[in-house]
C-alpha positions in Angstrom: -68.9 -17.8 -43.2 -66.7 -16.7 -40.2 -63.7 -17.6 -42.2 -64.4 -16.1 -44.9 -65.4 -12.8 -43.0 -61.9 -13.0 -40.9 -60.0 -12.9 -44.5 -61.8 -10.4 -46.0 -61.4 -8.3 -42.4 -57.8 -8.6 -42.7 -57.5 -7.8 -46.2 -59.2 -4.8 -45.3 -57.0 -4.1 -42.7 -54.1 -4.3 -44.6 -56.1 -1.6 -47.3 -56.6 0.4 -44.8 -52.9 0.4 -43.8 -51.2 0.8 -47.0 -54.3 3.6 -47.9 -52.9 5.5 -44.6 -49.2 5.6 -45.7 -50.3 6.6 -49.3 -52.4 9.5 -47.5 -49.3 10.2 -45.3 -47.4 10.9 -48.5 -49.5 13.0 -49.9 -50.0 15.0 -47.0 -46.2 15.8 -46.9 -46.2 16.3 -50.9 -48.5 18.8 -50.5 -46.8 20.8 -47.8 -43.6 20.7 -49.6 -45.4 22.3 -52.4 -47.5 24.8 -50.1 -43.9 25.0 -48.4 -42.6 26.1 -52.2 -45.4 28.3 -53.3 -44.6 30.2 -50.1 -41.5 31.2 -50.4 -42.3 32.3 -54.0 -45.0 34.4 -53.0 -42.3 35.9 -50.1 -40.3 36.9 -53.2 -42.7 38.9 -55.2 -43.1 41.9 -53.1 -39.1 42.6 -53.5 -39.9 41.7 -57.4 -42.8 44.6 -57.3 -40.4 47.1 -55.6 -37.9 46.6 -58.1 -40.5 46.6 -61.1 -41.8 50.0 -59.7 -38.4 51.8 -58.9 -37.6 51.2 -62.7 -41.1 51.9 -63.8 -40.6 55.2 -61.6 -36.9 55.8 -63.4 -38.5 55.1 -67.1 -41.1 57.9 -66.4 -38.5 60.7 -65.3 
C-alpha cells in the first residue's frame, strides 16, 4: 500500500509540474495577445481622427 501510494505521489508530482509549465505558457500567450490588442486599440483613436477630418472635408 505505501508503495503504491509513494508512486502514485510522484506521478502526481510530476502532473503537477508539467501542469505548472503548461500554465506558465499560457499565462505569457495571453499577455502577448493582451500586449497586441493593446497597441491596436492605441491606434484607433488616430484612425477616428483621420475618419472624422475626412468625414468633416466630405460635408463642406
Amino acid at each position: 500500500m505505501t508503495m503504491s501510494l509513494r508512486r502514485e505521489n510522484a506521478a502526481l508530482r510530476q502532473s503537477n509540474t508539467l501542469l505548472g509549465r503548461e500554465n506558465e505558457a499560457f499565462m505569457e500567450r495571453l499577455s502577448e495577445a493582451q500586449r497586441r490588442v493593446e497597441a491596436l486599440l492605441a491606434q484607433l483613436p488616430a484612425a477616428d481622427a483621420a475618419d472624422d477630418a475626412t468625414t468633416q472635408e466630405a460635408a463642406q
